[in-house]
Each structure stands twice: as structure tokens, then as C-alpha cells.
C-alpha positions as CSV (number, residue, x, y, z in Angstrom):
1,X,-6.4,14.4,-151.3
2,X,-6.0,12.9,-147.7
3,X,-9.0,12.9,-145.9
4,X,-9.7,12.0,-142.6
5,X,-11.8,10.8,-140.0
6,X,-12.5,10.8,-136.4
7,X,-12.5,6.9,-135.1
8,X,-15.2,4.7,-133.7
9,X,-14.6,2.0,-130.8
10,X,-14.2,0.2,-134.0
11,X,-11.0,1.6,-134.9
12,X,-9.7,0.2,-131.5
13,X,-7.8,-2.2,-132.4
14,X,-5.5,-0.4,-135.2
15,X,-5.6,2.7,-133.2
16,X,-3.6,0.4,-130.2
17,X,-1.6,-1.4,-132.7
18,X,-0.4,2.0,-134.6
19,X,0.4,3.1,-130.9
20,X,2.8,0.2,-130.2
21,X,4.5,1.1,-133.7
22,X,5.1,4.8,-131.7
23,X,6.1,3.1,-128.6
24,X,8.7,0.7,-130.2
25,X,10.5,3.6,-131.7
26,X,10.9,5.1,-128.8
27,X,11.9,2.4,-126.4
28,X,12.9,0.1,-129.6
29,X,10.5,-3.1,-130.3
30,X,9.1,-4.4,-126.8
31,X,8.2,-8.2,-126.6
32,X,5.4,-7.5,-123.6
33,X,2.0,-7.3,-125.9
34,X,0.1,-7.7,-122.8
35,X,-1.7,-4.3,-122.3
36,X,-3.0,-4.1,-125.9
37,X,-5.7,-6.2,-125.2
38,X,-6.6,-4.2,-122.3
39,X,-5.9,-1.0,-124.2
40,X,-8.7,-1.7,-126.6
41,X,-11.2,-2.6,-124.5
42,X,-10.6,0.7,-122.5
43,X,-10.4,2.5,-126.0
44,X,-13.9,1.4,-127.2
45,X,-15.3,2.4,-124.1
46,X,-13.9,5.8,-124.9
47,X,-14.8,6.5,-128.0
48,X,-17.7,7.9,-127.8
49,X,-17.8,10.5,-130.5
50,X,-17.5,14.0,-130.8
51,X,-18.6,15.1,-127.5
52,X,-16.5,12.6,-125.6
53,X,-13.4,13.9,-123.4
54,X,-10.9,11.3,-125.8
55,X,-11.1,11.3,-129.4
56,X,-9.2,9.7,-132.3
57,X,-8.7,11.0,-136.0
58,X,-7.5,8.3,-138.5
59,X,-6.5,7.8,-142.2
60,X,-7.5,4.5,-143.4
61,X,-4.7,2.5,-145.0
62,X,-5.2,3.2,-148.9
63,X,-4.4,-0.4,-150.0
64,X,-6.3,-2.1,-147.5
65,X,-9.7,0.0,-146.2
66,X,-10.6,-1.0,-142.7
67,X,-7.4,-0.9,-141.7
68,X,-5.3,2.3,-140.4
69,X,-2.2,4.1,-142.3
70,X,-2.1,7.2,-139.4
71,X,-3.9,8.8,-136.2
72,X,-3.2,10.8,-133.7
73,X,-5.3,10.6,-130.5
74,X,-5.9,13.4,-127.7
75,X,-7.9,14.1,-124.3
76,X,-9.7,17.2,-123.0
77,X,-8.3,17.7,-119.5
78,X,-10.2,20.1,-116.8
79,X,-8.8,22.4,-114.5
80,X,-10.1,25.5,-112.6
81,X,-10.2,28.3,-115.3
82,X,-8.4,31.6,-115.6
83,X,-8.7,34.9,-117.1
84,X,-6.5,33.1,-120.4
85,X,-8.6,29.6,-119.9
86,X,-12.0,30.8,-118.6
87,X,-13.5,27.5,-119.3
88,X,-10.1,25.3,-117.8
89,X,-10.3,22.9,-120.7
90,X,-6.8,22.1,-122.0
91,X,-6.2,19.4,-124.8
92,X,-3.4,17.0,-125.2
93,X,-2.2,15.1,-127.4
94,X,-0.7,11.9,-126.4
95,X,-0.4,10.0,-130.1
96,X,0.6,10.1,-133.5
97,X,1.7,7.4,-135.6
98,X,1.9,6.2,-139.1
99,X,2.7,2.8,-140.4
100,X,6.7,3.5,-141.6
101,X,6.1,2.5,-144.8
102,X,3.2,5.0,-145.8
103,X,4.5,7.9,-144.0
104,X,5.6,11.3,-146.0
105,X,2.2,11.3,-147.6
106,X,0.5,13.7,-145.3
107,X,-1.8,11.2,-142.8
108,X,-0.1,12.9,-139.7
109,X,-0.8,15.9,-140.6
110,X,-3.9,15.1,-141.8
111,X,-5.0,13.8,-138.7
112,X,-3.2,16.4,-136.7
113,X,-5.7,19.0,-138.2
114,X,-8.8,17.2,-137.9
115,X,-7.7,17.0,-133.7
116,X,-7.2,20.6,-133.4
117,X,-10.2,20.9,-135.5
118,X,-12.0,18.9,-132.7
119,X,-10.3,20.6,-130.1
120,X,-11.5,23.7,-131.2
121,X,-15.3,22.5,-131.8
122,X,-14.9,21.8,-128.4
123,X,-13.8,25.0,-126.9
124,X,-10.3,24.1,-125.9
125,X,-7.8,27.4,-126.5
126,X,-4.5,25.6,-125.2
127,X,-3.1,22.4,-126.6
128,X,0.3,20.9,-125.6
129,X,1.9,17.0,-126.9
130,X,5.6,16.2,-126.4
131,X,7.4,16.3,-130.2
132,X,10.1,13.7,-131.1
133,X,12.8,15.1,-132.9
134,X,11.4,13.8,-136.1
135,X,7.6,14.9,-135.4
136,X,9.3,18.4,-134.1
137,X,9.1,20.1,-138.0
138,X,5.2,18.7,-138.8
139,X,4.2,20.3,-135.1
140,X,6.1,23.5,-135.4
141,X,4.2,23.9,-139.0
142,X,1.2,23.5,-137.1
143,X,1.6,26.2,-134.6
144,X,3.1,24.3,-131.7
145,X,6.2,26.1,-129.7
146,X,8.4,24.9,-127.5
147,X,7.5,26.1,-124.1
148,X,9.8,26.7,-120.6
149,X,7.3,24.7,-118.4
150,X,9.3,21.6,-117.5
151,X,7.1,18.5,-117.0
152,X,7.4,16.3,-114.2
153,X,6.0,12.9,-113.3
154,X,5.3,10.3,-110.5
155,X,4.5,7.0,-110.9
156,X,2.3,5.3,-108.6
């Protein structure tokens, strides 16, 4: 059985380092490690347990405890409520990753339960992530659906 966890600002470190594995499938492997070291220092600073507004669920690597096999990480976000959202808290989840060579074991999903899990402890009723092609299936068996709301972004 896979169990998980929800990290500590110990985990920082593997938590940024299983994030860079996400990132270099995506853009392909990028030489500029620069921000990881700034990335765990703002992560341990964030994690700050179950009543922070970031959280982290893990599965520790099962040849080598202390290290990380999977996570997937996620933020509360606030806006003014409605009558579907009374409270205005909306989750998101920004990253899941597992280390290539242990995935197909059930960490993602794993972890993916324990976040909605904590999303629901913490009274969010609205989650939304953006699915890769190959993370579309474990989502969709989760409960996500594809919605019409187009996103948008600026970068400052």
C-alpha cells in the first residue's frame, strides 16, 4: 500500500528538485539551476502545515527513505465569495511529479488524494490544475473536467 504524507520545510529540497524533473519535460532539460536555491528557501518558509495557504503531499522514495519518489503541491487562493463559493477559497494545483523511473506505482495518485483531501479539510469546494496530456487520464479518474474558461497571463 502507498501511503502518503503532507511535507515539512524539510522536504524542500526534493519537493524543488521533483519540480525541475516536471519542468524539464515540459520545456526539455534546462541548464539554468539558479532559482532552486531560491525556491527552497521560499518553500520552507511555506510549509507551514495543515493550516497554511500552500501545502505539499509526498511519497517517500521506497529504496532510499528521506528522499522523494512523488508530490504534488497546491495553494488556497481567495477571492470575494458567491452564492457557489460562499467562502471564495479556490485551490490549485500547480505540481505533480514522480521520479520517471518509479512512476506507474500509484505515488501521483496517491498524493493527488491526500491534496484534495487537504483541500477539503480546508473548506475549498473548487479545485482547478492544468493536465499534460499524459497526467490528463490519472486527473479525469479523479474527478477533474476540462472546463471552457480560457486562461490568460501577463508577465511582469
Amino acid at each position: 500500500m502507498v501511503t502518503s504524507r503532507l511535507a515539512t520545510p524539510d522536504d524542500a529540497p526534493e519537493l524543488v528538485r521533483l519540480r525541475k524533473v516536471m519542468l524539464d519535460e515540459y520545456l526539455g532539460v534546462q541548464s539554468d539551476t539558479a532559482w532552486m536555491a531560491v525556491s527552497v528557501e521560499v518553500l520552507r518558509a511555506k510549509l507551514v502545515g495543515e493550516e497554511g495557504q500552500l501545502a505539499a503531499t509526498v511519497v517517500e522514495r521506497p529504496d532510499d527513505p528521506g528522499r522523494l519518489a512523488a508530490c504534488a503541491v497546491g495553494t488556497i487562493e481567495y477571492r470575494l465569495g458567491g452564492p457557489e463559493n460562499p467562502l471564495g477559497a479556490s485551490g490549485y494545483v500547480f505540481s505533480v511529479a514522480t521520479d520517471p523511473e518509479l512512476r506507474r506505482r500509484g505515488y501521483s495518485r496517491t498524493c493527488m488524494e491526500e491534496l484534495i483531501a487537504w483541500f477539503g479539510r480546508r473548506g475549498v469546494r473548487k479545485v482547478d490544475l492544468r493536465a499534460s496530456d499524459a497526467g490528463e487520464p490519472l486527473y479525469a479518474s479523479l474527478g477533474f473536467a476540462r472546463t471552457p474558461d480560457p486562461a490568460m497571463r501577463l508577465v511582469l
